[in-house]
C-alpha positions in Angstrom: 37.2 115.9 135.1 39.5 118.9 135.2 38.5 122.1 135.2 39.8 124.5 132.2 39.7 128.2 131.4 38.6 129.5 128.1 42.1 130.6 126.6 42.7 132.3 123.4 42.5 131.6 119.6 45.1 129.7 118.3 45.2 128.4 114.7 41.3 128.4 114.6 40.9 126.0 117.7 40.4 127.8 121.5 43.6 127.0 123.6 43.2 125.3 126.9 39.7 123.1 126.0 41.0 119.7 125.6 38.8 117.3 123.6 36.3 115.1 124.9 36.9 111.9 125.7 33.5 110.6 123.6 31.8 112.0 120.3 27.9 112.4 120.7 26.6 113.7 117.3 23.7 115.9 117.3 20.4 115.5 116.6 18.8 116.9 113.7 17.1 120.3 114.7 18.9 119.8 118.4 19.0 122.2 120.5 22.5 123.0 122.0 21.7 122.4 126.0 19.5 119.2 125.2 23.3 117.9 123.3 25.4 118.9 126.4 22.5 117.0 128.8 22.8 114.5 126.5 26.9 114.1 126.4 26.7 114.2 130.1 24.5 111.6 130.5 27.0 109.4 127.6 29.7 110.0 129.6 28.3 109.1 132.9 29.3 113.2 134.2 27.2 115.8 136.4 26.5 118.7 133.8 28.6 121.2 135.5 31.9 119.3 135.0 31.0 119.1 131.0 30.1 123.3 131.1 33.3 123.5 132.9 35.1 121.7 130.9 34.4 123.6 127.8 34.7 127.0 129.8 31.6 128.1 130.7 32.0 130.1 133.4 30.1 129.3 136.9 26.7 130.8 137.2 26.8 133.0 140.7 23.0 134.0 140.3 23.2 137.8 140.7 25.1 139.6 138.5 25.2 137.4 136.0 25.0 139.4 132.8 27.5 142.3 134.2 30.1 139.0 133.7 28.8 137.7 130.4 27.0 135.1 131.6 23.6 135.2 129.6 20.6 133.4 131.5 20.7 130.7 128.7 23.7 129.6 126.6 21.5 127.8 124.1 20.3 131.7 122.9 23.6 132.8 121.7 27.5 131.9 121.7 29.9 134.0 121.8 32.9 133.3 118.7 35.3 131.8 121.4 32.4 130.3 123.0 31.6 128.6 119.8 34.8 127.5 118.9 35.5 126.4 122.1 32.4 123.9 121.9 33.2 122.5 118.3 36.3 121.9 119.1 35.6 119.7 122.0 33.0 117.8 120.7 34.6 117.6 117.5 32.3 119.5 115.1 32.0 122.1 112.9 31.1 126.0 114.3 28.5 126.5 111.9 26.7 123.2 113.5 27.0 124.6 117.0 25.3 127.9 115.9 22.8 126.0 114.3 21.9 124.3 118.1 21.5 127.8 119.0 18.5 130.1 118.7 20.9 132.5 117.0 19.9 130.6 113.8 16.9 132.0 114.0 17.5 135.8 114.3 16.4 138.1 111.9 13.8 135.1 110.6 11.9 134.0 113.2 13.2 136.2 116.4 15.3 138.9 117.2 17.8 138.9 119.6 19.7 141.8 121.7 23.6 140.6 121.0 25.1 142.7 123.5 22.3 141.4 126.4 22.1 138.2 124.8 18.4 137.7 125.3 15.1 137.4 123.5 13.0 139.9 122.4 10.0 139.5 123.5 8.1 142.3 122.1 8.5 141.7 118.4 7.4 138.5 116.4 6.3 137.1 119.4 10.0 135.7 120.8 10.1 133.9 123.6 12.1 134.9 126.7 12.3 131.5 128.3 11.4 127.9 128.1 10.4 125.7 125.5 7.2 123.7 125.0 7.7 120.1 123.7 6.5 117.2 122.2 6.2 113.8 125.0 6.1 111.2 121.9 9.4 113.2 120.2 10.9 113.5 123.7 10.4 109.2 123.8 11.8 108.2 119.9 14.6 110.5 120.5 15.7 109.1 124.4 14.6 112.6 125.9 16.7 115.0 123.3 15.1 118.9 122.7 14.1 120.3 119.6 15.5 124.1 119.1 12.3 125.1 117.4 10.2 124.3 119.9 11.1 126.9 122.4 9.9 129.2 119.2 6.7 131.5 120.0 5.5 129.8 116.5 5.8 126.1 118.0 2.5 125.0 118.4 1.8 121.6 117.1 4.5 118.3 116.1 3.6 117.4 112.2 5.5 114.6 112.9 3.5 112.9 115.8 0.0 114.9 114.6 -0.2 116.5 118.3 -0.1 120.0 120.5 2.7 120.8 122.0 2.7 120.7 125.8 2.5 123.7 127.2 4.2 122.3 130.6 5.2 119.9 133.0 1.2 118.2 133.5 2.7 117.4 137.6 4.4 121.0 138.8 2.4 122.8 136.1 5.8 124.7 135.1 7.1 125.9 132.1 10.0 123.1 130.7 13.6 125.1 130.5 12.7 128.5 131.9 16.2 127.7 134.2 19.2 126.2 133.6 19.3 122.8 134.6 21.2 121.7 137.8 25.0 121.3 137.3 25.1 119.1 140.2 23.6 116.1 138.5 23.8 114.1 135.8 20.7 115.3 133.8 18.0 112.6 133.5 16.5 111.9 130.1 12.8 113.6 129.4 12.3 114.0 133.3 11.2 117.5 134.6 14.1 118.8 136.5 11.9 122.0 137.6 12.2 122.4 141.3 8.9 123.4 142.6 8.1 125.0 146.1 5.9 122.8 148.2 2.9 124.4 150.4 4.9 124.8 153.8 8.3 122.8 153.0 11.4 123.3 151.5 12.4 123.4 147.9 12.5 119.8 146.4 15.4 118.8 144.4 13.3 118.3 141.0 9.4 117.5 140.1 10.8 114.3 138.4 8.1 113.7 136.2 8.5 111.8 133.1 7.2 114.2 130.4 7.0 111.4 127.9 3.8 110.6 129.6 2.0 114.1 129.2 -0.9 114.4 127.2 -1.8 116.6 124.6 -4.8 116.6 122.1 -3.9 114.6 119.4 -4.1 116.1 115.5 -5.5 113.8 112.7 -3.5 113.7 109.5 -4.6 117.2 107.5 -5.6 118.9 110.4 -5.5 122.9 110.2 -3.4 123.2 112.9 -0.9 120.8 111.2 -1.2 122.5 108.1 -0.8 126.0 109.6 2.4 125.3 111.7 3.8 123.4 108.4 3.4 126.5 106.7 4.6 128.5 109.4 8.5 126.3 109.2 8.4 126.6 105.4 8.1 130.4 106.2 11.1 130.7 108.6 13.1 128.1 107.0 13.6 129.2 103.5 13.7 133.0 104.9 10.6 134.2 102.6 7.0 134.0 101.7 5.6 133.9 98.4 2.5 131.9 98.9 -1.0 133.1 98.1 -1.4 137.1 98.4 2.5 136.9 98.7 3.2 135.3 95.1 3.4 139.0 93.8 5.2 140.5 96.2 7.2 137.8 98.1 8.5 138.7 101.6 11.2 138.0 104.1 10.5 135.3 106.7 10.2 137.9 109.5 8.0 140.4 107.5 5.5 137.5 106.9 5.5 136.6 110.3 5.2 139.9 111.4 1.8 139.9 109.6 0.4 136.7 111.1 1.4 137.8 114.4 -1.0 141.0 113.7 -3.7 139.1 112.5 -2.9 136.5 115.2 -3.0 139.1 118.2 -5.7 140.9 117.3 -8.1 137.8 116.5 -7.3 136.8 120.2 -7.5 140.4 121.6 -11.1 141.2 120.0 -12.7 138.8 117.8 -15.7 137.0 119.5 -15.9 133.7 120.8 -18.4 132.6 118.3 -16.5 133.3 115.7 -13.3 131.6 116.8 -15.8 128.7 116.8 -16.6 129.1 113.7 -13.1 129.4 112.4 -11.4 126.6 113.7 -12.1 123.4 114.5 -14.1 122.1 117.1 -11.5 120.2 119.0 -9.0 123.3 118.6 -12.1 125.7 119.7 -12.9 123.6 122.9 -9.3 123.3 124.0 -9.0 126.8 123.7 -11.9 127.9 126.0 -11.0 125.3 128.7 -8.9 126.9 131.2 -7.8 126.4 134.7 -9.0 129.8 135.9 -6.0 129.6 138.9 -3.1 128.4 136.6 0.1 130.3 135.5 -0.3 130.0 132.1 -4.1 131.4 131.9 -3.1 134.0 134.2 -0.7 135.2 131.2 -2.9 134.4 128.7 -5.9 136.7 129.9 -3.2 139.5 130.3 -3.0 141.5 126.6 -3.7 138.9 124.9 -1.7 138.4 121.7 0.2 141.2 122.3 3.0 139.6 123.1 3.5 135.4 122.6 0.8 133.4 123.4 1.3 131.2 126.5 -0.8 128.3 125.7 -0.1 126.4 122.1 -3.7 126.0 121.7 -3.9 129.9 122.0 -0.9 129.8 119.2 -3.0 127.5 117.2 -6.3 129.2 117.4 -4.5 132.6 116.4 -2.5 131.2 113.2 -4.9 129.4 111.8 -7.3 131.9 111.7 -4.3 134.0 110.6 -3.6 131.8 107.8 -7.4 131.7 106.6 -6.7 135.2 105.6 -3.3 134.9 104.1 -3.3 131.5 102.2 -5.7 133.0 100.1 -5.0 132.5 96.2 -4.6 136.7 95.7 -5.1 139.7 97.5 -9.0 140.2 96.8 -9.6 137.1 98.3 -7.2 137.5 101.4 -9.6 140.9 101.5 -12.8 139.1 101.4 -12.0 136.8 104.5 -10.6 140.0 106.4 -13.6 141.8 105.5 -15.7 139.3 107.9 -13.0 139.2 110.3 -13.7 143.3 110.6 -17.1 143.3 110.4 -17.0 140.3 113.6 -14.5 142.4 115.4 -16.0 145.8 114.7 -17.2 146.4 118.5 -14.1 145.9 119.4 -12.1 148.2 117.3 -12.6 152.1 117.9 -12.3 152.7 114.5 -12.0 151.3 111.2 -10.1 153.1 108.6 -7.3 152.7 105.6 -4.5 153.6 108.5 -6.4 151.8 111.5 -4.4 148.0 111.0 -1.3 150.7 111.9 -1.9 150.0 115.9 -1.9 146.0 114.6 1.9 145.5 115.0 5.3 146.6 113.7 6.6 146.3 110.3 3.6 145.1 108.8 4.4 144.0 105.4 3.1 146.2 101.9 1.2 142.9 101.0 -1.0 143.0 104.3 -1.3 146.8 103.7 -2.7 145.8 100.4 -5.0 143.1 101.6 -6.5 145.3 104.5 -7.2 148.0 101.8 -9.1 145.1 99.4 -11.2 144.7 102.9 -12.1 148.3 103.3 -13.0 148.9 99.3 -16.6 148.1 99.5 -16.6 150.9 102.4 -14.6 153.4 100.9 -15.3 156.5 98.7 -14.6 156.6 95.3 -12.2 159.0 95.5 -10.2 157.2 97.9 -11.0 154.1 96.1 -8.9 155.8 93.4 -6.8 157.4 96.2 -5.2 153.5 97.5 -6.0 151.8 93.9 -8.2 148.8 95.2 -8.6 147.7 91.8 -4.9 146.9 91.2 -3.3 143.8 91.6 -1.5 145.1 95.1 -4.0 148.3 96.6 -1.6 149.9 98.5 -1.3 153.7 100.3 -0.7 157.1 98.7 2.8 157.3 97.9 3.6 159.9 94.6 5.1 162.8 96.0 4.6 166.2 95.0 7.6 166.4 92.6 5.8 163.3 90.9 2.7 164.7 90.5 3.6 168.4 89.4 4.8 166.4 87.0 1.9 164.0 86.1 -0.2 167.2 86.0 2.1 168.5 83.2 0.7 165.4 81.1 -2.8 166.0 81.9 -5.3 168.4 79.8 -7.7 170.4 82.0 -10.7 168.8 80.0 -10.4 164.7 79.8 -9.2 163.5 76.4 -12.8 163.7 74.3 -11.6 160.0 73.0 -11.6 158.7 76.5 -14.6 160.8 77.8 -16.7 159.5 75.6 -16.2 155.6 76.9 -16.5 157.3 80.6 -20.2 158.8 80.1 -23.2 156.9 81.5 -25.7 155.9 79.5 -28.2 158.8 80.8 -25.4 161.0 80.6 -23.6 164.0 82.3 -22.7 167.3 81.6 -19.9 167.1 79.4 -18.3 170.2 81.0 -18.5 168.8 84.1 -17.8 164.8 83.5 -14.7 166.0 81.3 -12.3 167.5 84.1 -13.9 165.8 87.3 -12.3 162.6 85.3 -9.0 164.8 84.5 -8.3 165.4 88.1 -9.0 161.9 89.0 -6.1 161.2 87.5 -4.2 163.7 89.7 -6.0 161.9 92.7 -4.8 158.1 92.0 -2.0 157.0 94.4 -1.8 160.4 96.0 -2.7 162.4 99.2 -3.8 165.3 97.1 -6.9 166.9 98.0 -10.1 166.9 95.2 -9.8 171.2 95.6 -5.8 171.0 95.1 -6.1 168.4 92.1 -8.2 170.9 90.8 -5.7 174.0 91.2 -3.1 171.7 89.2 -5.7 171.6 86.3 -6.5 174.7 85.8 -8.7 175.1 88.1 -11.7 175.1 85.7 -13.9 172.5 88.4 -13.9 172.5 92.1 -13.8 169.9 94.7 -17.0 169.6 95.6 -17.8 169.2 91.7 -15.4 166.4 91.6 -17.2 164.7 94.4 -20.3 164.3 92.9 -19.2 163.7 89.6 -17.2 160.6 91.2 -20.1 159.9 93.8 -22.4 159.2 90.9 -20.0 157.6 88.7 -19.5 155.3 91.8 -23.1 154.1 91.5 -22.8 153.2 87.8 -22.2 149.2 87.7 -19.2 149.7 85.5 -17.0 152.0 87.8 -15.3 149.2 88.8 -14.0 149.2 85.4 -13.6 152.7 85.3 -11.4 152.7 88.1 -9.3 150.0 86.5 -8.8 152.3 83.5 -7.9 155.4 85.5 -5.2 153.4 87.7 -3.9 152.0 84.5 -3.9 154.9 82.6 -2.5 156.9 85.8 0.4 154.6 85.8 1.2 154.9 82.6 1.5 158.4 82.3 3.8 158.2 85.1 6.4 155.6 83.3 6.0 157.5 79.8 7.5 160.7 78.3 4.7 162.7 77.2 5.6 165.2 74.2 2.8 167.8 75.3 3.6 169.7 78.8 -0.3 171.1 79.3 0.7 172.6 82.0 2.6 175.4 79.5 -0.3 174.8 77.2 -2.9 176.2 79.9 -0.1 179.6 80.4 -0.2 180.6 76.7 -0.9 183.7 75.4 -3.9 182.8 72.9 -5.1 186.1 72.2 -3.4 186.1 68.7 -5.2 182.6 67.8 -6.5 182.0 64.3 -7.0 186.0 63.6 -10.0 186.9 61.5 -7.5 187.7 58.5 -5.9 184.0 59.0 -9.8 182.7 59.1 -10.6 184.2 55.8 -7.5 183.0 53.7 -8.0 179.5 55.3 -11.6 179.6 54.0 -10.9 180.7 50.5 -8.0 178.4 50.0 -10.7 175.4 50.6 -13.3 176.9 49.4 -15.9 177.3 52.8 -17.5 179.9 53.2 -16.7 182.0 56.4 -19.5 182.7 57.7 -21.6 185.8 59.5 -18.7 186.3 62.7 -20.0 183.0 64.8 -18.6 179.9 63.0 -15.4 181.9 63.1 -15.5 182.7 66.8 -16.8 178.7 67.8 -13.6 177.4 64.9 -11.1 179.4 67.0 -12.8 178.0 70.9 -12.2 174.9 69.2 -8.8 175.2 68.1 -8.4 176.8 71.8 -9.7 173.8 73.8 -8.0 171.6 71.5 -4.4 173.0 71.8 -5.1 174.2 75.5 -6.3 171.5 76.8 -9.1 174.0 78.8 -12.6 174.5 78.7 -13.6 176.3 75.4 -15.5 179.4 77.3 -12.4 180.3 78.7 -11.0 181.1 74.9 -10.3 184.9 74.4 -13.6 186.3 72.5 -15.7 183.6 73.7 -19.0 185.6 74.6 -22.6 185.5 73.3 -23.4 181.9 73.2 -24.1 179.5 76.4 -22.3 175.8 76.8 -25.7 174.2 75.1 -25.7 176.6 71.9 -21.7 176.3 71.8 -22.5 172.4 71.8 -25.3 172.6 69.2 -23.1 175.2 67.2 -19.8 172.8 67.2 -22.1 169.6 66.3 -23.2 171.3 62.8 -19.8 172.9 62.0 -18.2 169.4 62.6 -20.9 167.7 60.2 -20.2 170.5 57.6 -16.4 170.2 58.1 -14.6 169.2 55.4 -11.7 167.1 55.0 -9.4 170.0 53.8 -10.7 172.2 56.0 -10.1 170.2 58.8 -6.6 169.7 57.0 -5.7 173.7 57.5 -6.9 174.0 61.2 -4.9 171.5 62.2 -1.6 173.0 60.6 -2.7 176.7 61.7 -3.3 174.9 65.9 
């Protein structure tokens, strides 16, 4: 066969690549080196003449990539290089990239374009080789599926088996090199050429890989079901199952989140609980190791930091993974974290809101969310408030300042008395004290804001250490769950609503000229009350203060002589002997 040179673009087909001679279609989910073994073998050719042919340039070893030779043309082609192929096998470019693990970027993988390689530290890419499936490798004469050399490649739902990790005779990795151009490639036979104790280097293992054993899966097995879900994930490019349904995800943000779970269940969590989560043939695999092998030499070194070596190890970490995540909601999802922390917690230095952080990369809002439904038994109530763990998605403080000057502008120093009232405990609180702790829990919700500074916005008429305990014993009340629901909603709303009172003006006002005793007197002849000896008129105008204000009644001008019970006692009677015009004028005077 003659050699050729790449050439130029022409009219949309390469120059200087003539056709071949015979069509081999690919497989579905083929990957592009198992095609051009396998049009080699059709055509009776060594695979060198069939890469030269199409203009792939001669591998020289060294130096390589300074010459644009990646270590693997099946990770990505270039536009010519593409081109070149479809046009000499007769197909279309978009079905050559799809041979090509290039399909997969951004979804499943991330690839360096300029390097052409692998990246192996994010969502657990693979720099080399591929694991495969012997019974697939036998119905399909010894043709590659792409998605197997995918760090999420575990388990064949097709043939209800693992994945070999290897070749079972040389004990090597399956396409970590490329294959020999010499040759015609043979079909599903290890072409890996191992070094022999003492002797030279052999020209291939030879083994037939059809023959390798693997532990078989029966039909809804959880590994099955777990690397099912896994393709549906990087297939259709999103996630919107279980805690994801409201808040779906892209492909790689969802993987990005079992590959945190993942790692960390086979970094820290205890054997005896992998037992317990996974099946007993998965489990046993899993803990049986040849102590002097490759593979459990990698897998002992960080482990799940970076891809697992072993697809039992893959298994083990997704399906525990997926115990969390395929939960129907995000409370749920919480629950099962919550015993995957409490099993790991000797492991981990610390457990906090901000801890899963050192878990991974791009972790998604939606794990965020579930790790903070985990922690909500274990948090205080002001930072239950703080990360909302009662709403549909808990997630971390996020109003800014500018977002909460302004939510403090809709806020009265003293809780609304309408909504105070369905806050107090049946054995009750001081009023004075219940009414803005509540006030500045508002200011707290979704924000970073400390208790003392949510207190400045207010007025400061409670401190921070006030606030603490008012919520601390609130927090023991079995209805603060419901509480808290109420205060996230209401928090909410006052941030997507125009409110017509700024109380933050309200709390700057000049009230010394309030209801003067003059005004007092014509309001009580025009409805006929009866003024009074100097007190009622001094606890009327504290009312109208606190009621315009929004602040604490003793901190109305002329307030003096009476303490917070007699003021209470005193505003009880005047309210019973209130009438309805009377209430009438106040109004219109406030």
């Amino acid at each position: 066969m003659q050699q050729t040179s790449l050439g130029t673009q022409e009219g949309g087909v390469t120059a200087g690549v003539r056709t071949l001679p015979i069509r081999l279609v690919p497989l579905p989910g083929e990957a592009l080196d198992s095609w051009l073994e396998a049009l080699a073998r059709r055509m009776h050719t060594p695979l060198g003449e069939v890469l030269r042919h199409i203009g792939f340039p001669t591998r020289l070893g060294r130096g390589d990539h300074l010459k644009g030779i990646p270590p693997d043309w099946t990770i990505l082609l270039s536009e010519q290089e593409t081109a070149a192929i479809a046009h000499a096998g007769g197909l279309e470019p978009q079905t050559i990239t799809n041979m090509t693990l290039a399909s997969y970027d951004q979804r499943a993988l991330r690839i360096n374009f300029e390097r052409r390689y692998v990246n192996r530290w994010v969502l657990w890419g693979r720099g080399g080789g591929s694991r495969f499936c012997p019974d697939c490798l036998r119905d399909s004469s010894g043709r590659w599926q792409l998605a197997w050399r995918l760090g999420w490649s575990f388990a064949c739902i097709f043939h209800g088996r693992l994945l070999a990790d290897c070749c079972p005779d040389c004990g090597r990795v399956q396409r970590q090199r490329p294959r020999s151009g010499r040759a015609i490639p043979l079909a599903a036979i290890c072409g890996n050429p191992p070094v022999l104790p003492g002797g030279p280097r052999t020209s291939g293992c030879g083994f037939d890989l059809t023959q390798t054993r693997t532990l078989p899966l029966p039909a809804g097995h959880p590994a099955l079901t777990a690397q099912a879900r896994l393709m549906d994930i990087i297939e259709t490019g999103t996630a919107s199952f279980g805690p994801y349904a409201i808040s779906p995800q892209p492909s790689q943000t969802a993987l990005a989140d079992v590959r945190a779970i993942g790692g960390r269940v086979l970094a820290d969590l205890p054997q005896p609980d992998i037992r317990h989560l996974v099946p007993m043939d998965i489990a046993a695999e899993h803990f049986t190791i040849e102590p002097d092998s490759e593979l459990a030499q990698r897998a002992s070194d960080r482990a799940g930091f970076m891809a697992p070596p072993r697809a039992v190890s893959t298994a083990v970490a997704v399906i525990i993974a997926m115990h969390v995540l395929e939960q129907p909601d995000v409370y749920r999802a919480g629950e099962a974290m919550r015993d995957l922390l409490e099993a790991m917690r000797e492991e981990l230095w610390q457990i906090s809101a901000t801890s899963i952080d050192s878990w991974g990369r791009s972790l998604s809002p939606v794990l965020q969310g579930v790790h903070l439904a985990a922690l909500a038994p274990m948090l205080r109530p002001s930072e239950k408030l703080r990360y909302r763990t009662v709403a549909p998605m808990p997630s971390r403080p996020r109003t800014t300042g500018r977002e909460m000057a302004r939510r403090a502008q809709k806020i009265p120093s003293m809780f609304w008395p309408a909504w105070a009232v369905r806050f107090n405990p049946p054995d009750g609180i001081y009023p004075r004290v219940l009414a803005p702790a509540l006030a500045a829990s508002l200011l707290i919700t979704g924000s970073d804001i400390t208790l003392e500074d949510a207190a400045g916005h207010l007025g400061s008429v409670i401190g921070g250490t006030e606030v603490s305990r008012v919520l601390q014993f609130l927090d023991d009340q079995p209805y603060w769950p419901a509480m808290t629901t109420a205060l996230v909603q209401l928090a909410a709303h006052l941030d997507t609503v125009n409110v017509p009172i700024d109380y933050r003006r309200r709390r700057r006002v000049d009230y010394a000229g309030l209801l003067p005793p003059e005004r007092w007197r014509e309001i009580c002849r025009s409805t006929g009350t009866s003024p009074g000896t100097g007190r009622r008129e001094m606890i009327v105008r504290c009312q109208l203060f606190q009621r315009i204000s929004g602040l604490p009644a003793e901190t109305a001008p002329g307030y003096h002589g009476i303490n917070e019970a007699q003021f209470r006692a005193a505003s009880a009677r005047d309210a019973a002997l209130q009438t309805p015009e009377l209430a009438q004028a106040l109004t219109k005077e406030a």
